[in-house]
C-alpha positions in Angstrom: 0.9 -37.9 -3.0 -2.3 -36.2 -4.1 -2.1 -34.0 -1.7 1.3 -32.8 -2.6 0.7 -32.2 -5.8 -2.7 -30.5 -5.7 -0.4 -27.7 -3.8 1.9 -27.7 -6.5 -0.8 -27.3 -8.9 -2.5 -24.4 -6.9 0.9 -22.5 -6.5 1.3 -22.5 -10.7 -1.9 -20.4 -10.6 0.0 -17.4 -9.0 2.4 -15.4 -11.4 5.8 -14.4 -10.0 4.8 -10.9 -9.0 7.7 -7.6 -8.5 5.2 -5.5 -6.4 6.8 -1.7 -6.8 5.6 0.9 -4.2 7.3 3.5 -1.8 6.0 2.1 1.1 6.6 -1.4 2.2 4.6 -4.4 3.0 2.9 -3.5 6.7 1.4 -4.8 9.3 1.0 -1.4 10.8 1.1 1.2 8.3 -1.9 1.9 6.2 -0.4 1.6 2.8 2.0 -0.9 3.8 -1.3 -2.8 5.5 -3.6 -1.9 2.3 -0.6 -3.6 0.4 -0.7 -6.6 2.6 -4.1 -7.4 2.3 -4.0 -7.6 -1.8 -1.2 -10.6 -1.4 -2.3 -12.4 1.8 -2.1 -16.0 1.0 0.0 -15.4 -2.1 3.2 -17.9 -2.6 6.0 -16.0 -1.1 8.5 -17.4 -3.4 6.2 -15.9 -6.5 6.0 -12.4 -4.7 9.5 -9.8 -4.1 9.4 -6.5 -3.5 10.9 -3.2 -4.6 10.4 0.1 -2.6 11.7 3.9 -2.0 11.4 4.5 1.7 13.7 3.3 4.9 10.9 1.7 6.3 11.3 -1.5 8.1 9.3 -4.2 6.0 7.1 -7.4 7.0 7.9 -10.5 5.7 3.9 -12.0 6.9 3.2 -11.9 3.3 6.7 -11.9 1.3 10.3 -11.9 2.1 12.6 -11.3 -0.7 12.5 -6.8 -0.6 14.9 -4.6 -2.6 14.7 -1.0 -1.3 16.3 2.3 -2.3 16.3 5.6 -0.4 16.4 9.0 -0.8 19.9 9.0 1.1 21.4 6.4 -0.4 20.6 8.3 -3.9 22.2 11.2 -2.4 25.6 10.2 -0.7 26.4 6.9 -1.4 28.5 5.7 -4.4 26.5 4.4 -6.9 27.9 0.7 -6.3 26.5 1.3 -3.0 23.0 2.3 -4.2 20.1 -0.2 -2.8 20.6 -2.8 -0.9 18.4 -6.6 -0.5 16.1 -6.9 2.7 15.4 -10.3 3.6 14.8 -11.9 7.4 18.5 -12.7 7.8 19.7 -8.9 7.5 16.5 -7.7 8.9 17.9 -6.1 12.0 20.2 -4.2 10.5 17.9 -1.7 9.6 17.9 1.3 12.5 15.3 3.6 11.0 12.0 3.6 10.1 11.7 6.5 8.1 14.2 8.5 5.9 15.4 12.3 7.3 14.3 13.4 3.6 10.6 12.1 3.5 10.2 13.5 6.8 11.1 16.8 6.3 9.3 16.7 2.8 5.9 14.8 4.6 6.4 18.0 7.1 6.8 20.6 4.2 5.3 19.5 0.9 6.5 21.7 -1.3 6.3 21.2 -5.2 9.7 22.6 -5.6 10.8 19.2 -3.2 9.2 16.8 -5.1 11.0 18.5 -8.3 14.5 18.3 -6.8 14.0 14.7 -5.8 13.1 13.7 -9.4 15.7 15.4 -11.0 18.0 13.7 -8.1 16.9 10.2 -9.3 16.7 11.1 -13.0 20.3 11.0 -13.0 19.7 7.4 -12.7 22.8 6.3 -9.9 20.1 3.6 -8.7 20.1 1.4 -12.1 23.6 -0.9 -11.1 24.9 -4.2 -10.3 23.1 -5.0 -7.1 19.1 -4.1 -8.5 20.3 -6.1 -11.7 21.2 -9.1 -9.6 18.2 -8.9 -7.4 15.8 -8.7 -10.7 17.6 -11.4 -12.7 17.6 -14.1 -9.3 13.8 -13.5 -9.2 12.5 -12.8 -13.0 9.2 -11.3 -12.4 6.6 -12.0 -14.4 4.4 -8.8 -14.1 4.6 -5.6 -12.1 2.1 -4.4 -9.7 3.5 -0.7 -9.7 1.6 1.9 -6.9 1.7 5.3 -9.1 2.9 7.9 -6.9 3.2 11.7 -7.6 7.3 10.9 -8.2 8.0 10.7 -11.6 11.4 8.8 -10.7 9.2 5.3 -9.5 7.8 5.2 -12.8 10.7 5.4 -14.9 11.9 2.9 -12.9 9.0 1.0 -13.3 9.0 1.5 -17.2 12.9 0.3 -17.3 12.0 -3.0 -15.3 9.1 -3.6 -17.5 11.0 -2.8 -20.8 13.9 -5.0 -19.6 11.9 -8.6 -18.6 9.5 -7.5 -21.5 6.5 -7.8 -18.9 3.0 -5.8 -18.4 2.8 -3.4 -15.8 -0.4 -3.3 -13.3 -0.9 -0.1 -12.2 -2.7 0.4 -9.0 -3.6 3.9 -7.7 -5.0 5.0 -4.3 -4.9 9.1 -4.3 -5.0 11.6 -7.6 -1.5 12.9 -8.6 -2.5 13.0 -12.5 -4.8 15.8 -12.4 -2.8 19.2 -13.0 -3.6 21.9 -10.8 -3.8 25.8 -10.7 -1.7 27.1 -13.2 -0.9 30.1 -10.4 1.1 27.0 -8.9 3.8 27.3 -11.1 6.2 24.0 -9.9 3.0 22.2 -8.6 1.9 22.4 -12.1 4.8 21.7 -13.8 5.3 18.6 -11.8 2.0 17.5 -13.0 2.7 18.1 -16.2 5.6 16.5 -16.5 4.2 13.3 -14.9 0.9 13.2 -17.0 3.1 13.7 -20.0 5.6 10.5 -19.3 2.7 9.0 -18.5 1.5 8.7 -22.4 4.9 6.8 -22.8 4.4 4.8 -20.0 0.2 3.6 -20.7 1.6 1.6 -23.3 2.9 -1.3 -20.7 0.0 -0.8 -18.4 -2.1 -3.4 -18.9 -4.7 -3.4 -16.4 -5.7 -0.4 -13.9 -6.6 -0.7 -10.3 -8.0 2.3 -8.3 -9.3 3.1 -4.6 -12.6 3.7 -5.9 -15.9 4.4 -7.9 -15.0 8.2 -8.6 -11.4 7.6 -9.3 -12.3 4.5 -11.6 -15.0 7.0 -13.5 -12.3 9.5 -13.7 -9.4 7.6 -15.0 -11.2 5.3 -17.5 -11.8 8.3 -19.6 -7.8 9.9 -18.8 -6.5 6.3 -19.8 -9.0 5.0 -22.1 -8.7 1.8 -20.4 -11.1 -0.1 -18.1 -10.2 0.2 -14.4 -11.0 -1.5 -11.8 -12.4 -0.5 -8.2 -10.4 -2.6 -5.4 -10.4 -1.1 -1.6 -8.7 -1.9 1.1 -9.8 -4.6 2.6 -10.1 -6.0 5.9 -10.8 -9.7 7.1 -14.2 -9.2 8.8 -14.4 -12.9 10.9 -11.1 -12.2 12.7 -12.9 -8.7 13.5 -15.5 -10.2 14.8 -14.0 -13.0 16.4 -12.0 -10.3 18.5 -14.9 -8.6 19.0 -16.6 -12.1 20.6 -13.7 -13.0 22.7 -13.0 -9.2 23.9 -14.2 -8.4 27.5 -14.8 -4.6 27.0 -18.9 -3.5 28.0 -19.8 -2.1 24.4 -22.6 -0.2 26.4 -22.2 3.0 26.4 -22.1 5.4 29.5 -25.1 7.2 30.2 -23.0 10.5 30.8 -19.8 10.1 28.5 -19.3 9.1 24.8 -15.8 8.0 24.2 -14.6 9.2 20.7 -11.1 7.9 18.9 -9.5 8.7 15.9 -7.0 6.3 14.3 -4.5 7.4 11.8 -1.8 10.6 10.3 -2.9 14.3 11.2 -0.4 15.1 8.1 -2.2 17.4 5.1 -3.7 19.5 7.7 -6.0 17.0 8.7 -5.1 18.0 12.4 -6.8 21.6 11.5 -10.3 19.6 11.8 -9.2 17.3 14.9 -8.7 20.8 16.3 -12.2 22.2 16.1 -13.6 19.4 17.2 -11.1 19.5 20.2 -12.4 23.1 20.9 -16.4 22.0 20.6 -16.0 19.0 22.9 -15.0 21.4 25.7 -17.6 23.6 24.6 -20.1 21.4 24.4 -19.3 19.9 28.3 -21.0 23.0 29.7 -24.1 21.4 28.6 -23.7 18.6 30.5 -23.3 16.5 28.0 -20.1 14.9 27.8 -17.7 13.4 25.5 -14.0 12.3 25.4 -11.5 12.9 22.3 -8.8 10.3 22.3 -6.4 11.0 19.4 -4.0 7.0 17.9 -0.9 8.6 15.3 2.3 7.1 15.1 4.5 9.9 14.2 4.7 12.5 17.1 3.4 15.9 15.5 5.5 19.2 16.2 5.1 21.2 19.3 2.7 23.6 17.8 0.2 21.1 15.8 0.2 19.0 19.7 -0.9 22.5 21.4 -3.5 22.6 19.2 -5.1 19.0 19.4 -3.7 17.8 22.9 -6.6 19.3 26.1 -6.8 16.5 28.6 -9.2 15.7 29.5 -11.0 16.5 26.6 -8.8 15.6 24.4 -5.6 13.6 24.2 -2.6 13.0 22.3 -1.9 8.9 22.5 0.4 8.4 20.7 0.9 5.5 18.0 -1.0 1.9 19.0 1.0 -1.8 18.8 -0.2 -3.9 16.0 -1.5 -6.7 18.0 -3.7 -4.5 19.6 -5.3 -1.9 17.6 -8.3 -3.7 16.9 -9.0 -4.6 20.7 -8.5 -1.1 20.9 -11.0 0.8 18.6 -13.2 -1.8 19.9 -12.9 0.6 23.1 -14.5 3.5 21.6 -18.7 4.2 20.8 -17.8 6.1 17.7 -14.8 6.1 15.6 -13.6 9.7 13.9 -12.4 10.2 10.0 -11.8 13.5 9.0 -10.6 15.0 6.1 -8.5 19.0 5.6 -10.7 21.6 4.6 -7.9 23.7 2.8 -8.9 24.2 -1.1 -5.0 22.7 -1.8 -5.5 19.6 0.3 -9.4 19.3 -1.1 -7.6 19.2 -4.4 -5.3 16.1 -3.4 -7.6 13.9 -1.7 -10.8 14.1 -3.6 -10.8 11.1 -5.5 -9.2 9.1 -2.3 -10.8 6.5 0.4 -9.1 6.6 3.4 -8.0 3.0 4.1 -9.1 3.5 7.8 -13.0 3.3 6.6 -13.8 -0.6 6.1 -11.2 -1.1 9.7 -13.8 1.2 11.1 -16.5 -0.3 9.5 -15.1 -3.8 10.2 -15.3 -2.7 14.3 -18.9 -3.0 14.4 -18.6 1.0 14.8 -20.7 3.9 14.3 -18.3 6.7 12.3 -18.2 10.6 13.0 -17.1 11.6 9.4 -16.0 15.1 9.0 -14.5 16.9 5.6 -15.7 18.4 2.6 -18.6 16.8 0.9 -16.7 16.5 -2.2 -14.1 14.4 -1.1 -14.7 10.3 -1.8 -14.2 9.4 1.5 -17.0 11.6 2.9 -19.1 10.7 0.1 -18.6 7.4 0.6 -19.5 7.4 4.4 -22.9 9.3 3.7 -24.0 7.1 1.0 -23.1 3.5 2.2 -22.2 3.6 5.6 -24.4 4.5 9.0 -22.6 7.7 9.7 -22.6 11.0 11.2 -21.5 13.7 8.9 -20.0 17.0 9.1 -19.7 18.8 6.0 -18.7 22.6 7.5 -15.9 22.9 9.9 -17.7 25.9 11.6 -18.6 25.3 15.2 -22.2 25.8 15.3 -22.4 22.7 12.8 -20.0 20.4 15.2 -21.9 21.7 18.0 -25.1 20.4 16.3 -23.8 17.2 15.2 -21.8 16.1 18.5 -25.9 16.8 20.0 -27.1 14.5 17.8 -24.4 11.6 18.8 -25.1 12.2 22.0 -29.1 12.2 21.9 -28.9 8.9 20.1 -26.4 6.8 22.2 -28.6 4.0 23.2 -28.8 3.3 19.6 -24.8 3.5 18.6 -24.3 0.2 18.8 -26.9 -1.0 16.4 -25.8 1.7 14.1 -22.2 -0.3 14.1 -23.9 -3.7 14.0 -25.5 -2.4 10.5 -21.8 -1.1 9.6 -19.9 -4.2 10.0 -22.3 -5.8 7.3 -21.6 -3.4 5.0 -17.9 -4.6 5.8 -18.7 -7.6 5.2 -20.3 -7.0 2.4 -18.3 -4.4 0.7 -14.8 -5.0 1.6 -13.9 -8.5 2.6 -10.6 -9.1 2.0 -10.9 -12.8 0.0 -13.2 -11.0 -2.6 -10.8 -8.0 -3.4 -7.9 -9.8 -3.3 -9.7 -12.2 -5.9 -9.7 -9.0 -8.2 -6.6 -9.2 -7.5 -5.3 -11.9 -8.8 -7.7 -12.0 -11.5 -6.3 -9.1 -12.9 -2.7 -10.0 -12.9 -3.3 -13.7 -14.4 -5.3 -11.6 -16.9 -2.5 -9.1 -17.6 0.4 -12.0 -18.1 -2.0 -14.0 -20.3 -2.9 -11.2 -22.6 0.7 -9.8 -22.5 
């Protein structure tokens, strides 16, 4: 009987949560998975969730989901508009991803992001069937992922307004700061965002962000205290895999086996390319590596011509859930890279690529290569044990890929040293103890 209740008790420390996002709840993707790992252990029937894309969700960590697409928007009726996810209906989902965000993730254009707002301004998604969803599970606070869509927000702000709740905002890339006036819709998207965004401050109660430059950044935009919460990763189960795994961690005396996990979108494939082209190069020298290259989405003909040389390099193709950790356990050095285009630059500065502590977390040493400017990069060279590449021109690579290969007999202490800054920096029970911290804060307050 003690027992019993002592559960009981601990479940009425969790609020009932309306997590808001475009992505869903993953155990693959890396927002979706980023997502997962703030509400891991949270009471499912205190957690639902509300999201924009056709995605197929995960019901590990919750399994009441609302979701509303881009299509349905479009060219259904508006008493047709959304529809509930839950285990039962599951399967009745064929896509993973909407035509429209796939042509817009292969052509971000401002003028596309523009359309799609006014699209959803019109408001066909507010009907009957979100209403009934909302009112079965009467949230208690939001935990809203700002996006660069104006449309989420006002969604957001109408749910919020409507339960009378506090929003948490949570954000993990910068869409608030306006660009290049030469960029006329770009900047006119930003402006319009950053000005509904004074409207919608006044329900945020507490701010999440990726990081210590976006946190420094946005306390002075909002003039409210934010809080720095990675992605986090659970470092025994890493380890334990790593344990139990039969693979010889050694590396070979005349290879080093190099692997990059995760989206070659904004141009990213543009650096996965020169380092394609100095690997051959480099071969010649005797000194030999080999470029294996883990995306889910197939890129188009062109990008694959570009980053696909076996045996140097090679196109694998997207990796099984159940085995991606087993599998970057394969590798002697794990690759992050960042675009080098001024535009993408601009998008991801303030970001931290949610591949860094799974990398970490690998007991792996990390080839980092972007701009030094960017988070992620800065991040690597000031916490992690990594090798850094902060000029795309091949002389650099060249001279960087020498010094990975000159210092293999020590790569593996390098990664032993990185897996306690995991530990240290990114364990998932301590971040998703911000978590909740914040949101019992935020209700209490409200």
């Amino acid at each position: 009987m003690y027992g019993k209740n002592k559960v009981m008790l601990l479940k009425q420390d969790f609020q009932r949560v309306l997590f808001i996002s475009h992505n869903a709840f993953s155990t693959t993707l890396n927002n979706g998975k980023t997502y997962s790992s703030f509400f891991e252990g949270w009471p499912k029937s205190k957690l639902a969730q509300l999201y924009f894309q056709n995605e197929k969700p995960n019901f590990n960590v919750c399994n009441n989901y609302f979701h509303i697409t881009d299509e349905q928007v479009l060219m259904n009726k508006k008493k047709n508009i959304g529809k509930k996810i839950d285990e039962t209906n599951f399967n009745n989902i064929q896509k993973t991803q909407s035509s429209v965000h796939s042509y817009v993730r292969k052509n971000p254009k401002a003028i596309l992001t523009l359309i799609r707002d006014i699209v959803w301004g019109i408001n066909r998604w507010k009907n009957r069937n979100l209403l009934e969803w909302l009112n079965e599970f009467k949230p208690e606070v939001i935990f809203f992922v700002g996006g660069g869509s104006l449309f989420s927000y006002k969604i957001t702000k109408f749910i919020a307004s409507y339960f009378n709740i506090p929003i948490v905002l949570y954000f993990t890339d910068d869409y608030l700061t306006i660009p290049s006036k030469t960029k006329t819709i770009e900047w006119l998207n930003s402006k319009r965002l950053n000005k509904y965004l004074k409207k919608f401050n006044k329900s945020v109660d507490k701010i999440f962000v990726i990081g210590d430059d976006m946190k420094m950044e946005y306390q002075n935009k909002f003039n409210k205290q934010c809080i720095s919460v990675m992605n986090s990763v659970d470092t025994e189960k890493y380890n334990v895999i790593r344990l139990k795994s039969e693979i010889n961690h050694g590396v070979e005396k005349s290879k080093i086996k190099i692997a990059y996990f995760g989206g070659i979108h904004l141009n990213r494939w543009k650096t996965i390319s020169v380092l394609s082209q100095c690997i051959r190069e480099i071969q010649k020298e005797g000194k030999h590596f080999d470029l294996d290259i883990y995306c889910v989405e197939k890129p188009a003909k062109e990008i694959l011509e570009e980053i696909h040389h076996p045996p140097y390099s090679n196109f694998k193709g997207g990796v099984n859930e159940e085995h991606i950790i087993s599998k970057m356990m394969e590798y002697d050095v794990l690759l992050h890279v960042e675009s080098f285009d001024t535009n993408m630059i601009f998008k991801t500065r303030l970001s931290i690529s949610t591949k860094i502590p799974e990398y970490l977390a690998c007991s792996k040493p990390i080839l980092g290569i972007g701009p030094s400017e960017i988070s992620s990069i800065k991040y690597l060279k000031r916490e992690t044990e990594s090798f850094i590449i902060n000029n795309i021109d091949k002389v650099t690579v060249l001279k960087v890929l020498n010094e990975i290969f000159n210092k293999k007999d020590e790569l593996n202490l390098i990664g032993e040293v990185n897996y306690l800054l995991a530990h240290k920096n990114h364990d998932s029970y301590k971040e998703r103890e911000k978590i909740k911290s914040g949101i019992t804060s935020a209700v209490k307050q409200y």
